[in-house]
C-alpha positions as a Markdown table, in Angstrom:
| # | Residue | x | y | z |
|---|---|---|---|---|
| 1 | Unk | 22.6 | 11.0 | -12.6 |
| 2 | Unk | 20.6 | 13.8 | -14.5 |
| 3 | Unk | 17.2 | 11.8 | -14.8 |
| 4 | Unk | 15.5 | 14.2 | -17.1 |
| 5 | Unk | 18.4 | 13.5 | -19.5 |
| 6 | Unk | 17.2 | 10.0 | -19.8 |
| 7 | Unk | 14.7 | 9.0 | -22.3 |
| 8 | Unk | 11.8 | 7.4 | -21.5 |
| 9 | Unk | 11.1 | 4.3 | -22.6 |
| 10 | Unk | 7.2 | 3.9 | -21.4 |
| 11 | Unk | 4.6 | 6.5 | -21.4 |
| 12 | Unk | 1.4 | 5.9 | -19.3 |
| 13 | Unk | -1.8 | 5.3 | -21.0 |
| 14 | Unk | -4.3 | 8.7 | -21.0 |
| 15 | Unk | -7.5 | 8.1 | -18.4 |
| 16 | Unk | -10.6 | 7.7 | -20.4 |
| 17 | Unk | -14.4 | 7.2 | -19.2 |
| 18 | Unk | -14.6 | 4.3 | -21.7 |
| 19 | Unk | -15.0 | 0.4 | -20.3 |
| 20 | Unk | -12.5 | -1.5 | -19.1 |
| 21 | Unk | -9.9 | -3.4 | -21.7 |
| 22 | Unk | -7.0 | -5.0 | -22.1 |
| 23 | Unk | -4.4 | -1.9 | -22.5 |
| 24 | Unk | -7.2 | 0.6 | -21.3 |
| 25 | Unk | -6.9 | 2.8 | -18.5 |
| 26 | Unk | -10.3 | 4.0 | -17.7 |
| 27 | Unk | -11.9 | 6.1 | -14.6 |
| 28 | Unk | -14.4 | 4.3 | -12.5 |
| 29 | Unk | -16.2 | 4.9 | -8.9 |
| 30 | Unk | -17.5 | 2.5 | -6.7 |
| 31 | Unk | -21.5 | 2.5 | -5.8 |
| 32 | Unk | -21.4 | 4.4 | -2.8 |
| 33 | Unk | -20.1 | 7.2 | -4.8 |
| 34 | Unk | -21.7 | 7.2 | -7.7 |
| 35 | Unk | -22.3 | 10.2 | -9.3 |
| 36 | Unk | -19.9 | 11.8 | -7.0 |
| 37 | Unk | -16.3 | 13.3 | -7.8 |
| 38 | Unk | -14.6 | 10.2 | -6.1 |
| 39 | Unk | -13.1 | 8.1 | -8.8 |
| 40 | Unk | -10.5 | 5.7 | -8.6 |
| 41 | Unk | -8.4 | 4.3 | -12.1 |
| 42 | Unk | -8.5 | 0.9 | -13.3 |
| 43 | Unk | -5.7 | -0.8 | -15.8 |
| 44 | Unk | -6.1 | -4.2 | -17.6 |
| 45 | Unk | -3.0 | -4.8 | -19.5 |
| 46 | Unk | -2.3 | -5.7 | -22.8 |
| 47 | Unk | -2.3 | -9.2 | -22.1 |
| 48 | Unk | -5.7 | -9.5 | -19.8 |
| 49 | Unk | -8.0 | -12.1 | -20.9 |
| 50 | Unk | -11.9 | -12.9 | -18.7 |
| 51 | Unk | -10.8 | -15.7 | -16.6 |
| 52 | Unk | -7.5 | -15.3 | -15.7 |
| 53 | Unk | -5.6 | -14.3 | -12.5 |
| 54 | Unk | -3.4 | -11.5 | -12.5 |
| 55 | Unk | -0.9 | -9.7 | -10.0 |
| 56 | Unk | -2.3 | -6.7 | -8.6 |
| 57 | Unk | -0.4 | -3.2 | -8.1 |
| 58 | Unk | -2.6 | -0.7 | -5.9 |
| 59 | Unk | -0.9 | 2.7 | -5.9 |
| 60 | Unk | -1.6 | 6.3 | -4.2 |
| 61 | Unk | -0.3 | 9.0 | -5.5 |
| 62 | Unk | 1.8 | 11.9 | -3.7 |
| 63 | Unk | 0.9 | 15.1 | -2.7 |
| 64 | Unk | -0.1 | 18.2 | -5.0 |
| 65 | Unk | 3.0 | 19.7 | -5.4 |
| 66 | Unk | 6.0 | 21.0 | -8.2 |
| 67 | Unk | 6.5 | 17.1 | -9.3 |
| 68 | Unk | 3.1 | 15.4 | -8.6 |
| 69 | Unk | -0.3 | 16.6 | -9.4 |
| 70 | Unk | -1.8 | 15.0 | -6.4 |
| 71 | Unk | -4.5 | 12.8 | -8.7 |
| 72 | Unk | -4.9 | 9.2 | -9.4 |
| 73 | Unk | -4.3 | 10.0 | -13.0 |
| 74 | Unk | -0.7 | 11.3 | -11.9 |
| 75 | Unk | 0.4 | 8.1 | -10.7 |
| 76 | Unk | 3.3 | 6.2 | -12.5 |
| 77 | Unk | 4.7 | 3.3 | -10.4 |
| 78 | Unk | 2.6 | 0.7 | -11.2 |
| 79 | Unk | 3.0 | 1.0 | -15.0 |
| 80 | Unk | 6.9 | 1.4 | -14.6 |
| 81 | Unk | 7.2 | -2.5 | -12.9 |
| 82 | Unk | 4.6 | -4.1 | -15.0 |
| 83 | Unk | 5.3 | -2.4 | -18.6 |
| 84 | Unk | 1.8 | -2.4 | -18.6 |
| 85 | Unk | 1.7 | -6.5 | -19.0 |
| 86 | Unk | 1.0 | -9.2 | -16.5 |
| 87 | Unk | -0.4 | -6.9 | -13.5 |
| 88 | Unk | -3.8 | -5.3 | -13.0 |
| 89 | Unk | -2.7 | -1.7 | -11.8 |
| 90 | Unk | -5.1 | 0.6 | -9.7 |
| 91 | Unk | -4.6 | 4.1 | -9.0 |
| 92 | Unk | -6.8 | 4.8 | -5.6 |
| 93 | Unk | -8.0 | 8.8 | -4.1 |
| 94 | Unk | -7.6 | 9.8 | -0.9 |
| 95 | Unk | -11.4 | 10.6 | 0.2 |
| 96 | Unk | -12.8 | 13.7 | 1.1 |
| 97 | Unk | -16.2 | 12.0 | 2.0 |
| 98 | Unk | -18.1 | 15.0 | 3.0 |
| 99 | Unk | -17.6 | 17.0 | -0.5 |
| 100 | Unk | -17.5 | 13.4 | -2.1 |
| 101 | Unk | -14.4 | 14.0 | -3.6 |
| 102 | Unk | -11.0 | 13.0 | -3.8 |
| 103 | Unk | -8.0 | 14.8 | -2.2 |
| 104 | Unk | -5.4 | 16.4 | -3.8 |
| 105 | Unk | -3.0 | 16.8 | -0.5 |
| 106 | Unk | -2.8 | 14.3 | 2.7 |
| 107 | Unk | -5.5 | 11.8 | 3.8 |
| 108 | Unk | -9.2 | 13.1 | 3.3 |
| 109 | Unk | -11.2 | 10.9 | 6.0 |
| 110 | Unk | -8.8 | 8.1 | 6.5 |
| 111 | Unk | -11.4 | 5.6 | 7.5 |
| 112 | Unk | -13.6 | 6.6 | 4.8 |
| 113 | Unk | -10.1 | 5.9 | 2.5 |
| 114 | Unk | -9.3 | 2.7 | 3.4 |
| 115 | Unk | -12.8 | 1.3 | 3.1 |
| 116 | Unk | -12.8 | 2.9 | -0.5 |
| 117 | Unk | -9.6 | 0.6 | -1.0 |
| 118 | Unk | -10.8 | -2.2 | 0.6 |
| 119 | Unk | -14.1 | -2.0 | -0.8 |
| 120 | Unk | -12.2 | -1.9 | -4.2 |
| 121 | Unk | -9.7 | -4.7 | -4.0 |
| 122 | Unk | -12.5 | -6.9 | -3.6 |
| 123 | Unk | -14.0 | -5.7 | -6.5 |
| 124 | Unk | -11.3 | -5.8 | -8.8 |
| 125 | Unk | -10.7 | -9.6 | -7.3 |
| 126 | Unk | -14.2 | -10.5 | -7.9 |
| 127 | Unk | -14.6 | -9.0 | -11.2 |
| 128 | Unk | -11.4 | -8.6 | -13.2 |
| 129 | Unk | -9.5 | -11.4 | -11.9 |
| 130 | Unk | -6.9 | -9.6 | -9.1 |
| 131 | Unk | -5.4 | -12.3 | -7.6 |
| 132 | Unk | -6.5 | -11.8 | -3.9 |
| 133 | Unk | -2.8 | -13.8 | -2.5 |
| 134 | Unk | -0.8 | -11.7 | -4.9 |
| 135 | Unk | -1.6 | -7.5 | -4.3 |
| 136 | Unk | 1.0 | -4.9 | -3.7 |
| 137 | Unk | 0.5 | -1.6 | -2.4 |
| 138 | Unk | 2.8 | 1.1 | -3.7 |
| 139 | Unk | 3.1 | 4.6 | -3.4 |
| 140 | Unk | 5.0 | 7.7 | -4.2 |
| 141 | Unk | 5.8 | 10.7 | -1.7 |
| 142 | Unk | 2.6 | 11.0 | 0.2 |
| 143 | Unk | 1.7 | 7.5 | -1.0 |
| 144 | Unk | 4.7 | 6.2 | 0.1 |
| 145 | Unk | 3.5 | 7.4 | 3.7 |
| 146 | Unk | -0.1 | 5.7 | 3.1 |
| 147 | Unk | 1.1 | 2.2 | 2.4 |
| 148 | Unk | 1.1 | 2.5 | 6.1 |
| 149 | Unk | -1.2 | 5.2 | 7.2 |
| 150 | Unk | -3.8 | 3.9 | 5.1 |
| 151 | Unk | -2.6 | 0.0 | 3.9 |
| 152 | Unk | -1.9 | -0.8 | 7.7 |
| 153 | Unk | -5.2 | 1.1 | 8.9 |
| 154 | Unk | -6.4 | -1.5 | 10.5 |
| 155 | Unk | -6.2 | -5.2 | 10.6 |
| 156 | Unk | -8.7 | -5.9 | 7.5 |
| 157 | Unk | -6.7 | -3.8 | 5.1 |
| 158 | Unk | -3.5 | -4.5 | 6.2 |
| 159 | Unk | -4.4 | -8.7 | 5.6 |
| 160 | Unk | -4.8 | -7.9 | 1.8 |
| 161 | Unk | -0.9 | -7.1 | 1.1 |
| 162 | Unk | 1.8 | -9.5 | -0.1 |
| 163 | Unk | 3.9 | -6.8 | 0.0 |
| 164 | Unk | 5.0 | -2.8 | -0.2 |
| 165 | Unk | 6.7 | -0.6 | -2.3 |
| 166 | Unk | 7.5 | 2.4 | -0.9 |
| 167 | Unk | 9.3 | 5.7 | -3.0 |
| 168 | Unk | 10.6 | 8.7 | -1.2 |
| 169 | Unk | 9.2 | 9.1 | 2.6 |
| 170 | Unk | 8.2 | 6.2 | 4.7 |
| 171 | Unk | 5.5 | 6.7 | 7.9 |
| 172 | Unk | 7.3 | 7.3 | 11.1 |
| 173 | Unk | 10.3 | 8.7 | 9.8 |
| 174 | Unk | 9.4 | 12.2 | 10.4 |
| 175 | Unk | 6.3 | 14.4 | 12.1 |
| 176 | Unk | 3.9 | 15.8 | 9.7 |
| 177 | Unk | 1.0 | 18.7 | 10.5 |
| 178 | Unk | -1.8 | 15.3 | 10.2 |
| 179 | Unk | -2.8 | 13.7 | 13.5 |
| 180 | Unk | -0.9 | 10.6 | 13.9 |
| 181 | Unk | 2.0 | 11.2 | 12.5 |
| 182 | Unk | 3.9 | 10.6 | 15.5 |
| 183 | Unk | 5.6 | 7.6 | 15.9 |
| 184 | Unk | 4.1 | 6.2 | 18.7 |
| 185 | Unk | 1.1 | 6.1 | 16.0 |
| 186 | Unk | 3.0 | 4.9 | 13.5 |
| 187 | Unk | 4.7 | 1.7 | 15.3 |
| 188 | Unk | 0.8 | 0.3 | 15.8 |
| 189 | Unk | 0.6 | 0.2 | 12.2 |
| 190 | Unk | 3.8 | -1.2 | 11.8 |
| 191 | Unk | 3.1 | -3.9 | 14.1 |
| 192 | Unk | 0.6 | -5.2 | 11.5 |
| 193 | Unk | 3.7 | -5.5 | 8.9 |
| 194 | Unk | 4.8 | -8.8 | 10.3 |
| 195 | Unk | 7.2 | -10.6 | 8.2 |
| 196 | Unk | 6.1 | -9.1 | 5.0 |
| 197 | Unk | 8.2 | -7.6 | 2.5 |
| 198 | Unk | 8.8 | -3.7 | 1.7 |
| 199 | Unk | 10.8 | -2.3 | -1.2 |
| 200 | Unk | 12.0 | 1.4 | 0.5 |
| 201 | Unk | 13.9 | 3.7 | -2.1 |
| 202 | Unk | 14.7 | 7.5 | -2.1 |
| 203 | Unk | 16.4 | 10.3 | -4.0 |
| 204 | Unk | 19.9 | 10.5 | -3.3 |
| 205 | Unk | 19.7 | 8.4 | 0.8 |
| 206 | Unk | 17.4 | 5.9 | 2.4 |
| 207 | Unk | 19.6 | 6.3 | 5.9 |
| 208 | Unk | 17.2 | 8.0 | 7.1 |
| 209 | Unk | 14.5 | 5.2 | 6.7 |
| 210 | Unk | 17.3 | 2.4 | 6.9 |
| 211 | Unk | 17.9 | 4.1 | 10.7 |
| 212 | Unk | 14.5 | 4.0 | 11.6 |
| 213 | Unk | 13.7 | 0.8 | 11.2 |
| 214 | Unk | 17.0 | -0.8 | 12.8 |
| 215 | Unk | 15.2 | 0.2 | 16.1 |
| 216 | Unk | 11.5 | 0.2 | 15.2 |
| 217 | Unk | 11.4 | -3.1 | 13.5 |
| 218 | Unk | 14.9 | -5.0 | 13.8 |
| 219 | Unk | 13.8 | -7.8 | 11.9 |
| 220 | Unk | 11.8 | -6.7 | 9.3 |
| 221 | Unk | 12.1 | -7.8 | 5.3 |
| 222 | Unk | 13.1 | -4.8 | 3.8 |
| 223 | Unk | 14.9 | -3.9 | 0.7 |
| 224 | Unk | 17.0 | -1.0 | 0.4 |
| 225 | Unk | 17.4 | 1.2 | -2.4 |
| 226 | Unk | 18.8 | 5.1 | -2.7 |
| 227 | Unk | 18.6 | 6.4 | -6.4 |
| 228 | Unk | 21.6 | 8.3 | -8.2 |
| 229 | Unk | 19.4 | 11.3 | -8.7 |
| 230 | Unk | 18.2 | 14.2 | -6.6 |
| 231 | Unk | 15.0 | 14.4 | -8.2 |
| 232 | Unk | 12.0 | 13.7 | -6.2 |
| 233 | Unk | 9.6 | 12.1 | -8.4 |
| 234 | Unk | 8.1 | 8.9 | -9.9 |
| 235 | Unk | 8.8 | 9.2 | -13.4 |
| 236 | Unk | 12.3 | 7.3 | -12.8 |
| 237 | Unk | 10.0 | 3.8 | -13.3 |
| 238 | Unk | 9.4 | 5.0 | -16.7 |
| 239 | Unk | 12.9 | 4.7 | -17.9 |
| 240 | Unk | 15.4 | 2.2 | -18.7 |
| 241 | Unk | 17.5 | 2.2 | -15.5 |
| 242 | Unk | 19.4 | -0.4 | -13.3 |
| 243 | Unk | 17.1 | 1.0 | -10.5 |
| 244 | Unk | 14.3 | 0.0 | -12.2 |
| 245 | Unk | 15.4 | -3.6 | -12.8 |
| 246 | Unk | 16.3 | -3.6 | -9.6 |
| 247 | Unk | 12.7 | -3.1 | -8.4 |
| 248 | Unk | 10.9 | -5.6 | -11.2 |
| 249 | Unk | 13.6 | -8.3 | -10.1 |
| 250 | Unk | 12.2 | -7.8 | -5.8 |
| 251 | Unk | 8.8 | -7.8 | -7.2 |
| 252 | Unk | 9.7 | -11.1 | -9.5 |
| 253 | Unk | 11.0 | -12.6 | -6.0 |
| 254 | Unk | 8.3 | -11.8 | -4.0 |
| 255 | Unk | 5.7 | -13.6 | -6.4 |
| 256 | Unk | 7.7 | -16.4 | -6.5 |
| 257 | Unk | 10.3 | -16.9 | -3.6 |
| 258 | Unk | 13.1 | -19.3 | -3.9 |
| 259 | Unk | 12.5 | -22.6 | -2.8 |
């Protein structure tokens, strides 16, 4: 598959300063970084209205490199399985907390991350109607990595997920130049998965990942997927593909299981 020769069919709101609203994706901090370059970004969609629950999708984005910009503006996942209706959709930094800003490659101060996310689940719970039994975590390249090196942190964030969806890399799978990369290191994390789903695809293989977790976590619920491109991206959510419906349906089932 040539995925650039593929029209897209959505296109991802631009980030404004403006309030929140239904449709609007708008930059916001939270008050221990106020004033400061740490920003995280905030979708209602179209269909929001005060006093509903909604679905939540909490995404990191990947590194800076040739096919992500490495910002929480550059994220696309989220919009790509919700179509920008029925699910709130939060785009969260990596924190550098000493230059109170956010990172463009790896972690930042991974303590000081996952309280920014935790810290902001609640609020979008609390104030825009997040639906705390019903938040994914997703993530592309380097935020595919962090749905475990920073959603299974510890045992506070890793209670808030109903479930993962992780695009192209997965923690454990292979060393990186961070501490705790190993996988000694990662199989604590993992260990705080339990029984919950994950949604794993890849460019072109997931054997790699599929391999892994036969041994590291035989009886895990995970979900297979490797894409008929080569390219490594995100942008694949944006078009009308069988991939793509393949991911809304798991999410779909995962919301409301059989039975």
């Amino acid at each position: 598959m040539d995925l650039d020769a593929i029209p897209q069919d959505l296109f991802v709101p631009p980030v404004t300063d403006d309030p929140p609203a239904p449709g609007r994706r708008v930059r916001q901090s939270n008050p221990d970084y106020a004033g400061s370059a740490v920003h995280h970004i905030l979708f209602l969609p179209v269909d929001w209205e005060a006093g509903r629950r909604y679905p939540v999708i909490v995404e990191y984005a990947g590194n800076h490199w040739k096919t992500s910009p490495g910002t929480v503006a550059g994220s696309n996942l989220g919009y790509g399985i919700s179509g920008g209706r029925g699910f709130i959709w939060v785009c969260l930094p990596f924190v550098d907390r000493k230059n109170r800003k956010n990172c463009r490659t790896w972690w930042g101060d991974a303590d000081a991350t996952a309280a920014y996310c935790k810290q902001t689940v609640r609020r979008v719970c609390a104030e825009y109607g997040g639906d705390p039994a019903a938040v994914f975590l997703a993530g592309f390249s380097r935020g595919a990595i962090a749905c475990h090196f920073i959603g299974l942190h510890d045992d506070a964030i890793a209670a808030l997920w109903r479930g993962f969806i992780c695009h192209s890399h997965y923690d454990g799978v292979k060393e990186w130049n961070y501490p705790g990369s190993d996988r000694e290191s990662a199989a604590k994390r993992l260990a705080r998965l339990g029984n919950r789903p994950e949604f794993i695809s890849h460019e072109t293989s997931v054997d790699a990942v599929r391999h892994y977790l036969a041994k590291a976590s035989p009886g895990g619920d995970f979900t297979f997927l490797a894409m008929p491109f080569p390219e490594h991206t995100d942008t694949w959510v944006l078009r009308d593909i069988p991939e793509r419906k393949l991911l809304r349906q798991w999410v779909r089932r995962v919301l409301c299981p059989p039975g």
